[in-house]
N, C-alpha and C positions, 0 to 999 in steps of 0.2 A: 536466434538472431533477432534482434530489434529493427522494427519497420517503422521508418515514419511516412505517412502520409501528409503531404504538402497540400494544404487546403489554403493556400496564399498567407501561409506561415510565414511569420521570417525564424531564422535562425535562433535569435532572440526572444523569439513564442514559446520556440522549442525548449530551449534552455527553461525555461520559462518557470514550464510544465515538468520538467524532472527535476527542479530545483523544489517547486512547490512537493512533489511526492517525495524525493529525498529530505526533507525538512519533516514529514510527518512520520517515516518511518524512525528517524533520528528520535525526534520527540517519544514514537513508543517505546524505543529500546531504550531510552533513557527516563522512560515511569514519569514523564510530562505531560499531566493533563491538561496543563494550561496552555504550553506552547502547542499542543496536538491542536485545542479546540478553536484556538484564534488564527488557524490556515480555514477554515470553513466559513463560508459565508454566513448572517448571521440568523440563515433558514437553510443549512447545510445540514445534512445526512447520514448516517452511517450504517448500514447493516452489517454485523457482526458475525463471526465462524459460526455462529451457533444460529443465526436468523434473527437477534434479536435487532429492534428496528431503534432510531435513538433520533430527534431530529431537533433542531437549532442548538447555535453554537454554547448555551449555558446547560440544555443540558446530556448536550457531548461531553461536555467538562466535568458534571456533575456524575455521570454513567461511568468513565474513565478514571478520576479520582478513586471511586469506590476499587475498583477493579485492580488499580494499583498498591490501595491501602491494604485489598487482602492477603495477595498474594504475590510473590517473585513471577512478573511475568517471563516468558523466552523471549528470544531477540528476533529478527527476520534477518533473512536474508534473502536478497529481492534481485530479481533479472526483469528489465524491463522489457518487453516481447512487442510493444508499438505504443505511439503518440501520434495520433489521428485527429484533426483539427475538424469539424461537424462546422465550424463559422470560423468568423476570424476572433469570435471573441468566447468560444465554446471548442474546449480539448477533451478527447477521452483520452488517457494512458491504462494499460495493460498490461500486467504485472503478472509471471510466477515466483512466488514467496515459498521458502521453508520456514521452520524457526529452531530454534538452537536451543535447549532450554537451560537454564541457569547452570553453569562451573561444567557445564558440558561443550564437548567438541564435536560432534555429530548430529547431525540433522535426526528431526523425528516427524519420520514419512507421516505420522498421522493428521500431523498438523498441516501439512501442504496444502494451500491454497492458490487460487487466481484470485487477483486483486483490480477492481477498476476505480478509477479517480475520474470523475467528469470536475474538470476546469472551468470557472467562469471568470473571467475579465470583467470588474466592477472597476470603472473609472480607467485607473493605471496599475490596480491591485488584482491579482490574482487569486483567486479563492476555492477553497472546494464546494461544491455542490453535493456531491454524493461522493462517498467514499464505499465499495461493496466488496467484503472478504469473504469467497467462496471455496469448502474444502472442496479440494484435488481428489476426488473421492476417487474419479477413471475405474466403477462399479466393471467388474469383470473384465479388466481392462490392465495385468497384473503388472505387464513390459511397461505401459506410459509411467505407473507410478513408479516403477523402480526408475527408467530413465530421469524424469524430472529431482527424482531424489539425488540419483547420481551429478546431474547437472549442478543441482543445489550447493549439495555437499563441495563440489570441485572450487565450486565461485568462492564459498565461506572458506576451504583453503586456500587459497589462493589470497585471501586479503590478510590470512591471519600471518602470512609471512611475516 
């Protein structure tokens, strides 16, 4: 269940903030590195499933580019779990992700991540600051991982109506 915390958000903050993270997952499943890197501010962030660290927005563009030139990335599939306002001009969102991988219909638990996006408000524009995808590993932990899988899976049915 998604939680937002009101930190003298308006409604419009909110929206704000899951329009800026839904535009970046958009952009991956659609193999845009360009639209991916210009939601980031332009000393924004990324750390990657595997740790790697990537930082301002040319060469986010430049890291992403390659990654899509090599390979068919998978899709996500994303449940947003809170949007938490830290100021009025600073949002975390919190995110569990699966990913679906190419001409497949099933989630592949290995990839399961948590995802956080800190938001910055520059001017009237919204930005990422850090983006951080971390795997869902739940080390000895075998029910959380099958549960979030399951969760996963139900949401990606569910759309593919």
């Amino acid at each position: 269940m998604e939680q937002v915390i009101d930190r003298a958000a308006t409604s419009k903050d909110q929206a704000g903030v899951r329009s800026l993270y839904n535009k970046l997952i958009e952009c991956w499943n659609a193999s845009d590195s360009d639209g991916f890197a210009t939601l980031f501010a332009s000393d924004g962030s990324i750390v990657g499933f595997d740790g790697t660290q990537v930082n301002g927005r040319t060469e986010i563009q430049k890291h992403l580019a390659q990654i899509f030139a090599d390979h068919r990335t998978a899709s996500y599939v994303t449940i947003v779990r809170e949007i938490r306002f830290l100021s009025p001009d600073i949002a975390l969102l919190r995110a569990v992700v699966g990913m679906i991988p190419p001409g497949q219909k099933q989630i592949n638990p290995a990839t399961n991540a948590i995802q956080s996006l800190v938001a910055v408000k520059e001017g009237e524009q919204l930005n990422i600051a850090l983006f951080q995808n971390t795997p869902a590993a739940f080390h000895g932990r075998k029910d959380d991982a099958e549960q979030l899988t399951n969760e996963l899976q139900k949401k990606f049915d569910s759309n593919s109506d």
